[in-house]
N, CA, C and O atoms as a MOPAC input file, in Angstrom:
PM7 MOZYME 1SCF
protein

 N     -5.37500 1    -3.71500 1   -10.27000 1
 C     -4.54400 1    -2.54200 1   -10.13100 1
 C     -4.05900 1    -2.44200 1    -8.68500 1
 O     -4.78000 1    -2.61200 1    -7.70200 1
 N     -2.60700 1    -2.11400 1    -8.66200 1
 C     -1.83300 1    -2.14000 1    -7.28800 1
 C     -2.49000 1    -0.75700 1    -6.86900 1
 O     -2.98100 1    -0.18700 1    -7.84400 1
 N     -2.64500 1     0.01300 1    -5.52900 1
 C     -3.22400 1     1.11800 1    -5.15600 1
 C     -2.25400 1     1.14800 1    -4.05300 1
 O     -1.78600 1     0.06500 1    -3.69900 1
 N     -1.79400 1     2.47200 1    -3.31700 1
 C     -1.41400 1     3.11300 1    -2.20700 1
 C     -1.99200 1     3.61300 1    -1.38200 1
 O     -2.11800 1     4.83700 1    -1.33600 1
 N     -2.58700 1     2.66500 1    -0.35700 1
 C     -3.93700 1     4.07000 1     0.53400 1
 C     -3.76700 1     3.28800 1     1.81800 1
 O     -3.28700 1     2.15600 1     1.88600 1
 N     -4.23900 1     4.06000 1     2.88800 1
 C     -4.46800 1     4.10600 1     4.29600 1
 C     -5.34700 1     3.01400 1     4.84200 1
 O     -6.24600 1     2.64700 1     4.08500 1
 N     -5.26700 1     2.49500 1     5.87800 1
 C     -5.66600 1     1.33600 1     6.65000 1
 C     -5.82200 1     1.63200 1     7.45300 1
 O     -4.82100 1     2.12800 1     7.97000 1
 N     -7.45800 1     1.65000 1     8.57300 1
 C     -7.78600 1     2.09500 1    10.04600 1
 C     -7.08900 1     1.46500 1    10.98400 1
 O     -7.62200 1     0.35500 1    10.99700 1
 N     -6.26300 1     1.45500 1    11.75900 1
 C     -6.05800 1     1.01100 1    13.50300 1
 C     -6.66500 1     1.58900 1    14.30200 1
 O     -7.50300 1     2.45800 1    14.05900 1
 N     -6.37200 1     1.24100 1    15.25200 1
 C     -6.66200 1     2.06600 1    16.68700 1
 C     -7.58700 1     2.01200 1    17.09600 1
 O     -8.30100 1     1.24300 1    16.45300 1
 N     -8.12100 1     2.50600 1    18.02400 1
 C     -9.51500 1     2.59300 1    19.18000 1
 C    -10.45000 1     3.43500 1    18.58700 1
 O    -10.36800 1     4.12900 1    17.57400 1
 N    -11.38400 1     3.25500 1    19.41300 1
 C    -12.49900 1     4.53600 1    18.86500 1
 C    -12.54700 1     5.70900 1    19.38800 1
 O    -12.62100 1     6.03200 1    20.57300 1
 N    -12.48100 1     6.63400 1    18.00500 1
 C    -12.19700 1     8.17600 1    18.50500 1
 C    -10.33700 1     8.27700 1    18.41600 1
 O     -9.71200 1     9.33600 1    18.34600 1
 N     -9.95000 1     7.39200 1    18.43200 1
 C     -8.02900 1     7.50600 1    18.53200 1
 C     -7.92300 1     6.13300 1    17.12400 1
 O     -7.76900 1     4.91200 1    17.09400 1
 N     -8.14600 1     7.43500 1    15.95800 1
 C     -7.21800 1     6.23500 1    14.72100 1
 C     -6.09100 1     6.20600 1    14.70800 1
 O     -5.46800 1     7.05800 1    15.34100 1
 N     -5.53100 1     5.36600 1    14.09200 1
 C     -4.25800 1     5.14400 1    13.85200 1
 C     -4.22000 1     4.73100 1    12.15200 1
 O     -5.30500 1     4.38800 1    11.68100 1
 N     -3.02900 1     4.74900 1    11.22500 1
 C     -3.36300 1     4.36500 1     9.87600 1
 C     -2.26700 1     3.78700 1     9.72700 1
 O     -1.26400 1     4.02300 1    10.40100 1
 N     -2.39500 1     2.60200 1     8.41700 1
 C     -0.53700 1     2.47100 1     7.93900 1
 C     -1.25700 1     2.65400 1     7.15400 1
 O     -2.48800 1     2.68300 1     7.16500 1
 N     -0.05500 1     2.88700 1     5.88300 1
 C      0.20500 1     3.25100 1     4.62900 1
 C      0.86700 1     1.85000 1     4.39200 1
 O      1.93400 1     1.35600 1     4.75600 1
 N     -0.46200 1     1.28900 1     3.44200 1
 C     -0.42000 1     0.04400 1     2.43800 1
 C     -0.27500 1    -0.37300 1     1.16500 1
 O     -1.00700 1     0.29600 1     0.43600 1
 N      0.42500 1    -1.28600 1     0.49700 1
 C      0.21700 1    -1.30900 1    -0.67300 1
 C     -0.80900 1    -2.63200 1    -1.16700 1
 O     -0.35600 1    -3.77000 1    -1.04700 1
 N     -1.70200 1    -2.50400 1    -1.52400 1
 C     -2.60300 1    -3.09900 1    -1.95800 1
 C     -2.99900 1    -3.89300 1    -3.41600 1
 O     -1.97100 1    -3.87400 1    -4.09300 1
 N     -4.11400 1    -4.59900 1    -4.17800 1
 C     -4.74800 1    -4.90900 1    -4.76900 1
 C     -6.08300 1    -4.15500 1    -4.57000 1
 O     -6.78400 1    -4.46400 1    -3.60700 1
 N     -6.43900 1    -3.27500 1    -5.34600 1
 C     -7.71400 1    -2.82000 1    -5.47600 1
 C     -8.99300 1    -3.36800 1    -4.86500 1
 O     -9.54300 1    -2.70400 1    -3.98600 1
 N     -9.44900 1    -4.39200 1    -5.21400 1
 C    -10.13400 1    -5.16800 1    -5.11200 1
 C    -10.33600 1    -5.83200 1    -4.11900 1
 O    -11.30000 1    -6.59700 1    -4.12200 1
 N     -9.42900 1    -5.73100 1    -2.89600 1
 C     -9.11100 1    -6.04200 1    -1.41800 1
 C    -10.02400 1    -5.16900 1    -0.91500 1
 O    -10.47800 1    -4.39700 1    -1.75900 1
 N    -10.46900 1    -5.03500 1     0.28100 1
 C    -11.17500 1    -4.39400 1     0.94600 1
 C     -9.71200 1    -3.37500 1     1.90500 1
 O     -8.59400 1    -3.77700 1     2.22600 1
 N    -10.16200 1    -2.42200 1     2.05300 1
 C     -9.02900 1    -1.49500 1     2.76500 1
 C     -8.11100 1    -1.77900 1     3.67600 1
 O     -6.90000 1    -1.58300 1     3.57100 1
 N     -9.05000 1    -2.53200 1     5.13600 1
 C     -8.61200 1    -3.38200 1     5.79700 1
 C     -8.17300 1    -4.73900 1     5.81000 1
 O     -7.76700 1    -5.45400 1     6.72600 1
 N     -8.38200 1    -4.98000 1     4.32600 1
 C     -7.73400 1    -6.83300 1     4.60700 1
 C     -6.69000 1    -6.80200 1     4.09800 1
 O     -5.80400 1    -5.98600 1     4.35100 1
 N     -6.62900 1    -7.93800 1     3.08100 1
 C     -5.17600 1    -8.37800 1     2.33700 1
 C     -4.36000 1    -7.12300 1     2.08500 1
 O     -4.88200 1    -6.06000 1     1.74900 1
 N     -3.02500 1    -7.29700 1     2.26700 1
 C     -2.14400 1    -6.42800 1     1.53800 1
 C     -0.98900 1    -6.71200 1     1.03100 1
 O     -0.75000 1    -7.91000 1     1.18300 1
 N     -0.07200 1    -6.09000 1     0.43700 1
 C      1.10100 1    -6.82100 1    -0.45900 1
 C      2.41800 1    -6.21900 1     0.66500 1
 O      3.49300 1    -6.72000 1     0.99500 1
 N      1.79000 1    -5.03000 1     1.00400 1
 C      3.02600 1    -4.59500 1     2.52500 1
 C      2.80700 1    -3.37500 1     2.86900 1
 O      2.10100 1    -2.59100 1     2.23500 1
 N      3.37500 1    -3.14700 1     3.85100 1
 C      3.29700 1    -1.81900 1     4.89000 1
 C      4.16400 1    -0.77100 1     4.28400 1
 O      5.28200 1    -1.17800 1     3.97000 1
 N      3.94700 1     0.30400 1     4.08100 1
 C      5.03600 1     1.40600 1     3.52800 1
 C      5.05600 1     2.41200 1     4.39600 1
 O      5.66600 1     3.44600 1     4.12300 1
 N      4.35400 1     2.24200 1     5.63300 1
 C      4.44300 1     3.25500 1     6.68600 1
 C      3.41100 1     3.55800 1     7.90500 1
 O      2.57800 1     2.67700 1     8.11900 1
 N      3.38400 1     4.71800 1     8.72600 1
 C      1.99100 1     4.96400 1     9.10700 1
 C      1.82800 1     6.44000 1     9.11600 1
 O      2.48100 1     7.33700 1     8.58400 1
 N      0.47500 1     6.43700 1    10.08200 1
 C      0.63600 1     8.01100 1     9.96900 1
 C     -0.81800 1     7.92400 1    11.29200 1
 O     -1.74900 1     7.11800 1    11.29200 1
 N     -0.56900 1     8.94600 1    12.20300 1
 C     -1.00300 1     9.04700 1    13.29000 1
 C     -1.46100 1    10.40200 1    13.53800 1
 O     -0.62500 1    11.21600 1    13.92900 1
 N     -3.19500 1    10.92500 1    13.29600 1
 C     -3.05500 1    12.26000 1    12.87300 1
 C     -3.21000 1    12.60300 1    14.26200 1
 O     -3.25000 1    13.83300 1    14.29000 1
 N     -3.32300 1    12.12500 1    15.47900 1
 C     -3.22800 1    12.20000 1    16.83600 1
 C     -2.11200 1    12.13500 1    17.83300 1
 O     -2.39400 1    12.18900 1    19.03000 1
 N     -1.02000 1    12.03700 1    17.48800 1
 C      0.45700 1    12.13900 1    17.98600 1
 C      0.50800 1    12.94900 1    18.95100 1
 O      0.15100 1    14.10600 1    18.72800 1
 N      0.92100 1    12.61400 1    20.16500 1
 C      1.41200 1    13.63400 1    21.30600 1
 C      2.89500 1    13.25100 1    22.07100 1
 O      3.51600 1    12.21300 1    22.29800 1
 N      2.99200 1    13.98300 1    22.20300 1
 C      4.62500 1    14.27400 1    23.08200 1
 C      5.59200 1    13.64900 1    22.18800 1
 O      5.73000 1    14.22200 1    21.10800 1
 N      6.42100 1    12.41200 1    22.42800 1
 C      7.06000 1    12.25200 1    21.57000 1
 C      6.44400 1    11.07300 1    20.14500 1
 O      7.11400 1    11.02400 1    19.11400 1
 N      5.87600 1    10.69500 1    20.20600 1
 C      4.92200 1     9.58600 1    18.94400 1
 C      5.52400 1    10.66800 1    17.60300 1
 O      5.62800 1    11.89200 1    17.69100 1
 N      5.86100 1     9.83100 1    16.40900 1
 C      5.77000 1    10.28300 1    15.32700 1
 C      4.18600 1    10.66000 1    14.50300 1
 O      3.23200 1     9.91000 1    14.71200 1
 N      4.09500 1    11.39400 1    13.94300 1
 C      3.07900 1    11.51400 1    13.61700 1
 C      2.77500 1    10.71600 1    12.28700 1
 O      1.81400 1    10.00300 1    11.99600 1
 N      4.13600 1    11.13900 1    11.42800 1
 C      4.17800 1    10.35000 1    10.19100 1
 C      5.51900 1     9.57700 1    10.01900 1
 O      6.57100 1    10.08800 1    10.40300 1
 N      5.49000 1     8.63200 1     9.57500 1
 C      6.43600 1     7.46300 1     9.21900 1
 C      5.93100 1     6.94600 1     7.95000 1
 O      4.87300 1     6.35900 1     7.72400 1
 N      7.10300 1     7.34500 1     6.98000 1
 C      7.20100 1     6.88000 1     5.51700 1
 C      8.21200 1     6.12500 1     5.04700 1
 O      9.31800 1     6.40300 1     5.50900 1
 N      8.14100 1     5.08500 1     4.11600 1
 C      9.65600 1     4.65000 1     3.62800 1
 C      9.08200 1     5.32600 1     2.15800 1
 O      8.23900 1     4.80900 1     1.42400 1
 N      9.71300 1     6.49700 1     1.96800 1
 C      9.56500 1     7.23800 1     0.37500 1
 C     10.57600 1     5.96800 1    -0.40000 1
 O      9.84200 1     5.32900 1    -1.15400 1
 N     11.35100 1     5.67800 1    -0.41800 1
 C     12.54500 1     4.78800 1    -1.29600 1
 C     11.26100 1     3.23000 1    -1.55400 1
 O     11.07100 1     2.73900 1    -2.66700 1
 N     10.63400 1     2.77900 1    -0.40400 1
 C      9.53300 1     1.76700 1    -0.97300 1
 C      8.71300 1     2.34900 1    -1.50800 1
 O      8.72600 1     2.23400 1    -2.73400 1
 N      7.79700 1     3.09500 1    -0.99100 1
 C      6.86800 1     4.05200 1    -2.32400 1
 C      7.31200 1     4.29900 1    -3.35000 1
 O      6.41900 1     4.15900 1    -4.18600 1
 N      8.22700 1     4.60500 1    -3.79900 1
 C      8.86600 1     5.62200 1    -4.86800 1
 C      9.44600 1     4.20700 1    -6.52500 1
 O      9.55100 1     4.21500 1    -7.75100 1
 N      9.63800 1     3.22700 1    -5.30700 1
 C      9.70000 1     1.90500 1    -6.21000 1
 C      8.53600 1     1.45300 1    -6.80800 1
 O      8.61000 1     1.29500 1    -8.02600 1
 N      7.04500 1     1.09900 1    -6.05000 1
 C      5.91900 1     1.07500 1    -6.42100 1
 C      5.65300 1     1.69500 1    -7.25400 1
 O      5.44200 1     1.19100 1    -8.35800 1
 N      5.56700 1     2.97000 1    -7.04300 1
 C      5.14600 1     3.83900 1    -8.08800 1
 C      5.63400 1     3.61000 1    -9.42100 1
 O      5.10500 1     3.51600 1   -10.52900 1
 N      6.78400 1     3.54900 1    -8.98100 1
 C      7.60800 1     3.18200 1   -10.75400 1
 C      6.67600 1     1.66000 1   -11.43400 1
 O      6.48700 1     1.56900 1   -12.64700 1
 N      6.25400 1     0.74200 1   -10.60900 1
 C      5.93600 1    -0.42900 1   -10.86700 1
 C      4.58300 1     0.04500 1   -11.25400 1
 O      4.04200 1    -0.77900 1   -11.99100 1
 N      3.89500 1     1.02400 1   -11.02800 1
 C      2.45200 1     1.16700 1   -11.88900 1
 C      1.63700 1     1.55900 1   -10.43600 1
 O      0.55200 1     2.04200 1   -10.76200 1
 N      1.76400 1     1.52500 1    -9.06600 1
 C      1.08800 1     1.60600 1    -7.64100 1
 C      0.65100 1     2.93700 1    -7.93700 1
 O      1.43900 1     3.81700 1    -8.28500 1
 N     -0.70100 1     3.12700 1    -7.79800 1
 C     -1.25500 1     4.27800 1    -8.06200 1
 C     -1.67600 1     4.94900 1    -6.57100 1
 O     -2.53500 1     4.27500 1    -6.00300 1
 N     -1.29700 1     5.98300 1    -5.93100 1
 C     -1.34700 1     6.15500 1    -4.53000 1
 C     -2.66600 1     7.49700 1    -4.31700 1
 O     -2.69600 1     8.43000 1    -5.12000 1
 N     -3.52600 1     7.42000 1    -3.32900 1
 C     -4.63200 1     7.78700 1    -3.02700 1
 C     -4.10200 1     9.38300 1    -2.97000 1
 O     -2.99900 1     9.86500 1    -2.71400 1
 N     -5.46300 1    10.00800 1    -3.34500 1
 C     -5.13900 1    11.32700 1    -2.79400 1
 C     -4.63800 1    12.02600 1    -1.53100 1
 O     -3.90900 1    13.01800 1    -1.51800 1
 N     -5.26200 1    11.19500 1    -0.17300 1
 C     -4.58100 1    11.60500 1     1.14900 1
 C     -3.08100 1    10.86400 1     0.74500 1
 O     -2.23700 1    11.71900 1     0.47600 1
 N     -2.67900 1     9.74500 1     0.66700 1
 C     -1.43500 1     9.14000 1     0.42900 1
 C     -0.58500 1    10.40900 1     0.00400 1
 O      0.38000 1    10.85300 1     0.62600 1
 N     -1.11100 1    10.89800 1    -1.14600 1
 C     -0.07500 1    11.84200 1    -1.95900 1
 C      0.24200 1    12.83800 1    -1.04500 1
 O      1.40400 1    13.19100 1    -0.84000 1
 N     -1.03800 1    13.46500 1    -0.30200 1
 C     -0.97100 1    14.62100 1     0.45300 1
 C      0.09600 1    14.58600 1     1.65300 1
 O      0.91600 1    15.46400 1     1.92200 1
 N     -0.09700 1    13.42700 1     2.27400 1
 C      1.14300 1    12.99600 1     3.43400 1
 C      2.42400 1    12.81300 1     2.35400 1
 O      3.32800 1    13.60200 1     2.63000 1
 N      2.64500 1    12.17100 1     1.47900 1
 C      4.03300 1    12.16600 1     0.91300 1
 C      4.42900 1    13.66800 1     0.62100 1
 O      5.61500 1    13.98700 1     0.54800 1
 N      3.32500 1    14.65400 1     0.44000 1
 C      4.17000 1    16.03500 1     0.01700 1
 C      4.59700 1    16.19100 1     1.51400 1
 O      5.77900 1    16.35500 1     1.81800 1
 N      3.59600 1    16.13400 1     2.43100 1
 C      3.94800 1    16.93800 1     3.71400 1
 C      5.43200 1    16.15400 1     4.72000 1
 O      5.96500 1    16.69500 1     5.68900 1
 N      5.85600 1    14.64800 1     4.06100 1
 C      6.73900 1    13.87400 1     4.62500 1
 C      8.04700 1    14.76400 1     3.75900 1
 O      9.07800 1    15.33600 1     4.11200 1
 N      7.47500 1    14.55600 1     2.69000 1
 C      9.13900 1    15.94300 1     1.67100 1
 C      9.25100 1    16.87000 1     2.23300 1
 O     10.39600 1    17.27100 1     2.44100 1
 N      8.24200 1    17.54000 1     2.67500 1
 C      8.43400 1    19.02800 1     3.41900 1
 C      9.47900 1    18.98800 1     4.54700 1
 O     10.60500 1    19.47200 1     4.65900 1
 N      8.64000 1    18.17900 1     5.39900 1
 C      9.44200 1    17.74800 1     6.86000 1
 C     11.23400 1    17.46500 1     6.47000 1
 O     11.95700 1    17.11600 1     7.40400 1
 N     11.53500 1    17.55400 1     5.77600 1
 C     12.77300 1    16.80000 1     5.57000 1
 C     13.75500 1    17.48700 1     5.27200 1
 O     14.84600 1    16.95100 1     5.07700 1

């Protein structure tokens, strides 16, 4: 099963995430099928906080990509922003 969920970057104490599309069965951090974004819940001055491609998500999804509960939660709050 394809899945939509978050991937750690960054330093310690300063995460960083992309938004991945995956194989289940991958470990969070390894293999992935591609990047659909990030999201930086630490953003200051000008840094985006969130960066989405909704038009690549929105294709996945149609393809069966089942996307994590935080995933979903940032895609409402990326619609909001908009």
């Amino acid at each position: 099963m394809v899945v939509i969920r978050l991937a750690r970057q960054g330093a310690v104490h300063r995460p960083k995430y992309r938004v991945t599309v995956a194989d289940r069965r991958f470990a969070s951090t390894g293999r992935f099928i591609e990047v659909v974004g990030y999201y930086n819940p630490f953003a200051r001055g000008t840094e985006k906080a969130l960066d989405l491609k909704m038009d690549r998500i929105d294709e996945w999804i149609k393809k069966g990509a089942q996307p994590t509960k935080r995933v979903k939660s940032l895609m409402k709050k990326a619609q909001e922003s908009k």
